[in-house]
One Martini backbone bead per residue (centre of mass of N, CA, C, O) as a GRO file, in nm:
protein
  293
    1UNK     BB    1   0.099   0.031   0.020
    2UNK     BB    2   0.056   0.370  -0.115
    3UNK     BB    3   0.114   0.704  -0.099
    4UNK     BB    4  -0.023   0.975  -0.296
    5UNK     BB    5  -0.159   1.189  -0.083
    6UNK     BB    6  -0.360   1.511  -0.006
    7UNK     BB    7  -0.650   1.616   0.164
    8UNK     BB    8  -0.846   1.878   0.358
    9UNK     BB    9  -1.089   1.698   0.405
   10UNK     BB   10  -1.332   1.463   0.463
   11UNK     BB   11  -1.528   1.493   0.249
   12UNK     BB   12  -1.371   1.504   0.011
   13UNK     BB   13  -1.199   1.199   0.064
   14UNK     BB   14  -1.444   1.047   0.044
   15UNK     BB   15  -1.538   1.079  -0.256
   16UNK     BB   16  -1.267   1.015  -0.386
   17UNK     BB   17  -1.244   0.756  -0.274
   18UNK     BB   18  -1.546   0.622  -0.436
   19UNK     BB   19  -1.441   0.710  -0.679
   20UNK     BB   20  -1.236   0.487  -0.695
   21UNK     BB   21  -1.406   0.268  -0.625
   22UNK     BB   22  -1.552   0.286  -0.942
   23UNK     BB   23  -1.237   0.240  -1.084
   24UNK     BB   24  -1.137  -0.016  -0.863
   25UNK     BB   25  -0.982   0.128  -0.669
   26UNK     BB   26  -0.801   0.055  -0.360
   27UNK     BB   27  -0.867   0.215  -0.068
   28UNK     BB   28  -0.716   0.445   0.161
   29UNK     BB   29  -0.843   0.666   0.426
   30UNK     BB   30  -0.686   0.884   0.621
   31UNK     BB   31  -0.564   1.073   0.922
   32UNK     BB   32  -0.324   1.339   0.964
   33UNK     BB   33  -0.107   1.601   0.998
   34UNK     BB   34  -0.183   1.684   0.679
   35UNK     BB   35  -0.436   1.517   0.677
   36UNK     BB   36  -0.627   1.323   0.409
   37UNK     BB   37  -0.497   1.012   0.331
   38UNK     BB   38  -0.378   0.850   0.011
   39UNK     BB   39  -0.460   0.508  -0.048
   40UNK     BB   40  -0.301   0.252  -0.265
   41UNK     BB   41  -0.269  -0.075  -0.247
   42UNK     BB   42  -0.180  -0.136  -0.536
   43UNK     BB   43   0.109  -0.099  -0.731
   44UNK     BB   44  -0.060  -0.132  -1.041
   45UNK     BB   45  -0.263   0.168  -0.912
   46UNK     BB   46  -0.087   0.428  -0.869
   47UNK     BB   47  -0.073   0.576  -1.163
   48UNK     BB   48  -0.407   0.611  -1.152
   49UNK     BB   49  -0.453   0.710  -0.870
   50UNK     BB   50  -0.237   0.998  -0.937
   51UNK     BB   51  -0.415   1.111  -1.177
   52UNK     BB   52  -0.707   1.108  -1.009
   53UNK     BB   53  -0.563   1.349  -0.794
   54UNK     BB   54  -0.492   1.568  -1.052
   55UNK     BB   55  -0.787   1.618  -1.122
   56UNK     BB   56  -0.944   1.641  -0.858
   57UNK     BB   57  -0.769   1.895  -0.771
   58UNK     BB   58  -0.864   2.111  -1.028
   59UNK     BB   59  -1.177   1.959  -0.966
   60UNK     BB   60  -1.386   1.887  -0.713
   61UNK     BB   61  -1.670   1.988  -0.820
   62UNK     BB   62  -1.723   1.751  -1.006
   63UNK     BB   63  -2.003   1.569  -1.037
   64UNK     BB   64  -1.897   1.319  -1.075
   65UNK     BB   65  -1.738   1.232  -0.826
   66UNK     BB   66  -1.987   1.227  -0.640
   67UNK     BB   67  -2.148   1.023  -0.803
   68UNK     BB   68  -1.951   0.817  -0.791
   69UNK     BB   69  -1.941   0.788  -0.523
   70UNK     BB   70  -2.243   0.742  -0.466
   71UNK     BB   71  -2.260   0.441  -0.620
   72UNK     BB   72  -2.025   0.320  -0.437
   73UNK     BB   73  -2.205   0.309  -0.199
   74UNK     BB   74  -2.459   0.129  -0.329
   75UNK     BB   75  -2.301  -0.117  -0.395
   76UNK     BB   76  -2.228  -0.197  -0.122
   77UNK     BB   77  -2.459  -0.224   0.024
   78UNK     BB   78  -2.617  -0.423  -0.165
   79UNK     BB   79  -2.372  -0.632  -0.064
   80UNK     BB   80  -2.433  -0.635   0.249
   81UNK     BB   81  -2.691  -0.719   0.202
   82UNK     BB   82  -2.646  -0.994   0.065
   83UNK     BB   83  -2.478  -1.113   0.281
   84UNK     BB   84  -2.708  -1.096   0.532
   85UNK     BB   85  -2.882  -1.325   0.367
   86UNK     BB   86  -2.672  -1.534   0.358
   87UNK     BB   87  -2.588  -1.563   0.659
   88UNK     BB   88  -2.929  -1.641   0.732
   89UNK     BB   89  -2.933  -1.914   0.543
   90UNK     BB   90  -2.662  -2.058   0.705
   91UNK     BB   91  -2.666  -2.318   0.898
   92UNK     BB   92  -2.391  -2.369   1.035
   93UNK     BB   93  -2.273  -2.561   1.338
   94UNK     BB   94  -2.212  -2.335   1.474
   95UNK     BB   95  -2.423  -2.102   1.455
   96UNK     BB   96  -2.614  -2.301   1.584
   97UNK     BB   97  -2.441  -2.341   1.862
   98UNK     BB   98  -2.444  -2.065   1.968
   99UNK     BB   99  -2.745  -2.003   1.972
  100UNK     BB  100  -2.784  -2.192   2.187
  101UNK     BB  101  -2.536  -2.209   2.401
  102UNK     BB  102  -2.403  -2.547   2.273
  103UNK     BB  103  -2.249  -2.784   2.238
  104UNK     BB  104  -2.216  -3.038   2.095
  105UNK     BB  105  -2.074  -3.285   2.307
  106UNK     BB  106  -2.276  -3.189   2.537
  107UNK     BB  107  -2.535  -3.320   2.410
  108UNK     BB  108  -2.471  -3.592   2.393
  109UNK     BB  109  -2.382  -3.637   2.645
  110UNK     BB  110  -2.708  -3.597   2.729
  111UNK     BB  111  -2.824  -3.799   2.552
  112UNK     BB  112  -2.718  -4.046   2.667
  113UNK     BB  113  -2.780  -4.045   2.967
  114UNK     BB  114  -3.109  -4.005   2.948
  115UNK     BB  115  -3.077  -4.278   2.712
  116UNK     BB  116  -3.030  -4.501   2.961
  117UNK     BB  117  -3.212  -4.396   3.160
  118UNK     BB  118  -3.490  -4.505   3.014
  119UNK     BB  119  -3.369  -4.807   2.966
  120UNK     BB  120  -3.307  -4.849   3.271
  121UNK     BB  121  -3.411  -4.657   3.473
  122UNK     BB  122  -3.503  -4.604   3.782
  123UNK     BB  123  -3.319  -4.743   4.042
  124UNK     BB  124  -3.170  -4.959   3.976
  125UNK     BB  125  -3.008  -5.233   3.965
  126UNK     BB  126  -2.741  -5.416   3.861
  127UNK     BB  127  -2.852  -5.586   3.658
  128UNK     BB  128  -2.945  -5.348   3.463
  129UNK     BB  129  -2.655  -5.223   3.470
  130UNK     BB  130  -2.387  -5.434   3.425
  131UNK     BB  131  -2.319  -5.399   3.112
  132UNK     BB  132  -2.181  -5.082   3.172
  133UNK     BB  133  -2.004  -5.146   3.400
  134UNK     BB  134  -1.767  -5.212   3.486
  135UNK     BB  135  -1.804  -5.507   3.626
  136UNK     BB  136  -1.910  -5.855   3.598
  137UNK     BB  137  -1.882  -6.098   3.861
  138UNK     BB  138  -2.124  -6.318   3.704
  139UNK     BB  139  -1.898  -6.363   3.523
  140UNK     BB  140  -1.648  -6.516   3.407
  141UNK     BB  141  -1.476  -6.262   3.308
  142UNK     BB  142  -1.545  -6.120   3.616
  143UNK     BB  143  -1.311  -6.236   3.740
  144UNK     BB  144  -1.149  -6.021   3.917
  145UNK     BB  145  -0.955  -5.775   3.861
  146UNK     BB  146  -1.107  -5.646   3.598
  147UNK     BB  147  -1.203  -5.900   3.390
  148UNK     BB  148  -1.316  -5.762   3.149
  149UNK     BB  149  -1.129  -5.567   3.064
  150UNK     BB  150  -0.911  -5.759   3.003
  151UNK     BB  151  -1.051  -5.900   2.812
  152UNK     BB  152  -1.192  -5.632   2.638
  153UNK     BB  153  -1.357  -5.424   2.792
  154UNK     BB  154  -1.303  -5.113   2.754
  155UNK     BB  155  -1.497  -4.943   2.803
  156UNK     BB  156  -1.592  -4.950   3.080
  157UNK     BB  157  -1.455  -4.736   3.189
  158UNK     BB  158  -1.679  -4.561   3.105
  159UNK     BB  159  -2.004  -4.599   3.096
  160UNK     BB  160  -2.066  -4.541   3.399
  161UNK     BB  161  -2.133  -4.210   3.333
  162UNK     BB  162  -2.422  -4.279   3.214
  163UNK     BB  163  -2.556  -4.372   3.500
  164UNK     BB  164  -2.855  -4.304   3.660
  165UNK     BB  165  -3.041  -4.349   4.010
  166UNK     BB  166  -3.197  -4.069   3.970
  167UNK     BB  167  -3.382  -3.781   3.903
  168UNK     BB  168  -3.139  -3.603   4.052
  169UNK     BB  169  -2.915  -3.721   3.968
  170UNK     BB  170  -2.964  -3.633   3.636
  171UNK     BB  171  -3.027  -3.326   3.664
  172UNK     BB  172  -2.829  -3.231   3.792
  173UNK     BB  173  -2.535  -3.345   3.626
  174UNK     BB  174  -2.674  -3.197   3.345
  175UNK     BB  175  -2.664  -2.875   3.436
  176UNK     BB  176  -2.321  -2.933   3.490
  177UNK     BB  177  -2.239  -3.013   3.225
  178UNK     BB  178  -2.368  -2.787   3.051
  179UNK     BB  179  -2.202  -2.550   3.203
  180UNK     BB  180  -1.918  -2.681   3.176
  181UNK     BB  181  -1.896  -2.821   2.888
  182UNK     BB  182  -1.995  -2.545   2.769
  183UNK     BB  183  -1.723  -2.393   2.819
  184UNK     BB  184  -1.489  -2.574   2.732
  185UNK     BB  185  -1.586  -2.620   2.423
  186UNK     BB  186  -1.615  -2.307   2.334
  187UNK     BB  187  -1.304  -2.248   2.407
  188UNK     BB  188  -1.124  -2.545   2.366
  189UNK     BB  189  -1.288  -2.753   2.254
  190UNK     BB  190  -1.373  -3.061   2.168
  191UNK     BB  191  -1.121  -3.253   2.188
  192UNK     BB  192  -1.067  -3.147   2.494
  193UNK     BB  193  -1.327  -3.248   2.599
  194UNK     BB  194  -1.300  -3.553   2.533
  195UNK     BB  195  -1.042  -3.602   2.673
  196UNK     BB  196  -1.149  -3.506   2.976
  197UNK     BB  197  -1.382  -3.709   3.001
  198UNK     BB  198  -1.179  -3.979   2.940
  199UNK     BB  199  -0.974  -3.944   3.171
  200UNK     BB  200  -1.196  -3.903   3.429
  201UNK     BB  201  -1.370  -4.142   3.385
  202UNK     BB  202  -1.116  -4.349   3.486
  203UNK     BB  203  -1.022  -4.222   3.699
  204UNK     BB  204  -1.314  -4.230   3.863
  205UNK     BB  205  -1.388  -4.502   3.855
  206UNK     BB  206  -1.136  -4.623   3.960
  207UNK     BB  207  -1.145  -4.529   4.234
  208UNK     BB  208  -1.473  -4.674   4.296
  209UNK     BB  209  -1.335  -4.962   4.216
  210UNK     BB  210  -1.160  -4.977   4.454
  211UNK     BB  211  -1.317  -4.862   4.708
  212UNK     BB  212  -1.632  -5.028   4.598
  213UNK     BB  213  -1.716  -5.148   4.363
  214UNK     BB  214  -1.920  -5.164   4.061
  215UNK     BB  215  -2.174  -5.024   4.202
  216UNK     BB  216  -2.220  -4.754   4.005
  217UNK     BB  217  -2.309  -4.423   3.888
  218UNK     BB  218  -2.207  -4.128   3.729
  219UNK     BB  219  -2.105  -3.801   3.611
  220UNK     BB  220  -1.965  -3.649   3.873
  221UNK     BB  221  -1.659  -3.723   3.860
  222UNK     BB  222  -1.659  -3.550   3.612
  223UNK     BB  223  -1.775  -3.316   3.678
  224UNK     BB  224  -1.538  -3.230   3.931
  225UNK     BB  225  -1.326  -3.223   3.706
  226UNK     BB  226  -1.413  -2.960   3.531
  227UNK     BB  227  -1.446  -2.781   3.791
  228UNK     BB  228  -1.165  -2.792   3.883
  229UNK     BB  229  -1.032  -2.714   3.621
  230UNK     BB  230  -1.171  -2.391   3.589
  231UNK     BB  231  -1.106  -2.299   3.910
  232UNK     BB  232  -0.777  -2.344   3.835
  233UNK     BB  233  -0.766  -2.169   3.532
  234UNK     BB  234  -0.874  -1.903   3.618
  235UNK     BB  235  -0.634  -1.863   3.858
  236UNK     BB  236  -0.372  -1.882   3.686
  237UNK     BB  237  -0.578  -1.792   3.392
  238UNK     BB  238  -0.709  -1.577   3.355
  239UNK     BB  239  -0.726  -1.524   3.012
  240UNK     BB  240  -0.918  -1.816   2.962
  241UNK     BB  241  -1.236  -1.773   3.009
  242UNK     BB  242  -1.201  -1.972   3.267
  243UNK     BB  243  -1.448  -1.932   3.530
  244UNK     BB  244  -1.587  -1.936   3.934
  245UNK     BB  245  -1.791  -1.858   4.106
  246UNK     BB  246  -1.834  -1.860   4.458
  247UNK     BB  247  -2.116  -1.980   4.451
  248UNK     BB  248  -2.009  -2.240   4.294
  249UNK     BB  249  -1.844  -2.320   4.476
  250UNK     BB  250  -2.009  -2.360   4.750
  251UNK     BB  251  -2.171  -2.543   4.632
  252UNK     BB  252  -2.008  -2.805   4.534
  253UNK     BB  253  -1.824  -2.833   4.800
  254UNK     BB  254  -2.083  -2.851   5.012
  255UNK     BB  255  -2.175  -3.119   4.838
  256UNK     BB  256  -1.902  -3.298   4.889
  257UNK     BB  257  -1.921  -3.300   5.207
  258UNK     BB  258  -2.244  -3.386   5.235
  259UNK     BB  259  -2.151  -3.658   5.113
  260UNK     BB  260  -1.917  -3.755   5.322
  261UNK     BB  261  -2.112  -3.793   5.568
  262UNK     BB  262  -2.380  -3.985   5.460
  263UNK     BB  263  -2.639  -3.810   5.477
  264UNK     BB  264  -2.721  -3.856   5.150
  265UNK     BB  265  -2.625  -4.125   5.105
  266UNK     BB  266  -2.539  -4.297   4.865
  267UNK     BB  267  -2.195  -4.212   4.740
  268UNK     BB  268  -1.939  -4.138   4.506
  269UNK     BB  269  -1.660  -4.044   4.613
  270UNK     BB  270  -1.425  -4.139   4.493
  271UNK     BB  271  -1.507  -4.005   4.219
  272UNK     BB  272  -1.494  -3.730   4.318
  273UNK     BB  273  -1.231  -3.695   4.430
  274UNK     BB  274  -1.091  -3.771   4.169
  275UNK     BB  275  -1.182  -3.568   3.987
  276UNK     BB  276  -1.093  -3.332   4.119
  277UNK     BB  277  -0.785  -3.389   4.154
  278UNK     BB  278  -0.745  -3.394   3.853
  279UNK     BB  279  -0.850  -3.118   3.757
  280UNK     BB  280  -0.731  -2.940   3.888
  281UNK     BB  281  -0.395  -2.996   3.818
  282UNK     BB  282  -0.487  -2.929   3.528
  283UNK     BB  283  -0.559  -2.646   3.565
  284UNK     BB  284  -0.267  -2.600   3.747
  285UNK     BB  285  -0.008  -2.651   3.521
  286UNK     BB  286   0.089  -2.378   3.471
  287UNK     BB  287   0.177  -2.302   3.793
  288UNK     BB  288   0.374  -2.528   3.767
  289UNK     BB  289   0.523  -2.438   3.487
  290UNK     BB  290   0.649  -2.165   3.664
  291UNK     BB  291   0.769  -2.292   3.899
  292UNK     BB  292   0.971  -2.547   3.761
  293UNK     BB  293   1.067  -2.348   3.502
   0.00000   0.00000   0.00000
């Protein structure tokens, strides 16, 4: 881009402006010290361009110029009309999951919840969903510890954070992923979602598989990975859009101490606490590597 005069005034700098641009040069106006400089962008429109400035600089009332700038502000908007027409037509991906304000994979993953829940009923016995257990010790692959993943269902590592136990436990679990899971995927993308999720499910299941044994079920040991993780991504690093108000965090953390007094009844604790450990750490790694490094 390369300067090639001032002119004196704003509206004059405006109209010859608009006239380059009728002539399809391409240019930029702007005020400095000494004027409103006059850029044309291409280095084979320079010569044209200062033709064009020294014919308006003779004569700048010439109805031409006004004319033709004023034509090339037409051609403009009905361009920007045009593209705001066709970018309302367009549905695509993302502008869809924005206008949600939900992630692709929060919300399957809250459908997958959801229909399972519907499949195996609330309040399940083990028998309804030990197809999903980390492991079913009533089969000849499941005796031993974790039989079955070891026989090669390795999925079984994941599959328990599907299964929940009444409809509260259902509501709350689905609440705190939806607005956990799209704030880490909206921000840092599906695929961070997808390893943090099952990294979680399995540290947070093998956790309450070792400390109580395969009958458990439900999202919360990810809950508390994701919490943990935002919590304290947001304090290490205030500018990654990731950050948890005080009322959520005395939230979590009430419910969490409550979970482990035993008066809520059964609740996966080691999955609660596996999870929440894993999430921190994973938060807290800027603040370890200006640490250690």
């Amino acid at each position: 881009m390369r300067l090639i005069g001032h002119l004196k005034n704003e509206d004059s700098a405006r109209t010859f402006s608009g006239y380059l641009a009728a002539l399809d040069i391409r240019n930029l106006v702007e005020l400095d010290g000494e004027g409103w400089a006059v850029w044309i962008h291409s280095e084979d429109q320079i010569a044209a361009g200062q033709q064009a400035l020294a014919s308006y600089s003779q004569n700048p009332s010439d109805t031409k110029y006004r004319a033709a700038s004023e034509a090339a502000e037409n051609i403009e908007r009905q361009r920007l009309r045009k593209e705001a027409k066709a970018a309302k037509r367009i549905h695509d991906r993302d502008r869809i999951w924005a206008k949600s304000n939900m992630a692709p994979l929060t919300l399957s993953l809250i459908g997958v919840c959801v229909l399972v829940t519907l499949i195996i009923g609330f309040s399940p016995t083990f028998f309804d969903y030990r197809w999903l257990a980390i492991d079913d010790p009533t089969t000849p692959a499941g005796y031993g510890i974790l039989g079955q993943v070891r026989a090669g269902q390795v999925w079984r590592l994941i599959t328990p954070i599907f299964v929940h136990m009444s409809p509260l436990h259902l509501i709350f679990n689905m609440f705190c992923l939806r607005d956990f899971g799209s704030m880490i995927e909206l921000r840092k993308g599906t695929p961070k979602l997808a390893q943090m999720v099952l990294v979680l499910a399995v540290v947070s299941d093998l956790g309450q598989y070792f400390w109580d044994g395969p009958a458990f079920g439900g999202m919360s040991g990810v809950i508390y990975g994701l919490f943990g993780y935002i919590w304290l991504r947001g304090q290490c690093e205030p500018g990654s859009g990731l950050g948890m108000s005080t009322t959520t965090v005395w939230i979590l953390m009430g419910w969490y101490v409550g979970c482990l007094t035993g008066l809520l009844g059964p609740v996966a604790n080691a999955a609660h606490s596996c999870g929440l450990a894993a999430g921190a750490l994973w938060g807290a790694a800027p603040m370890a590597r200006r640490f250690f490094g």
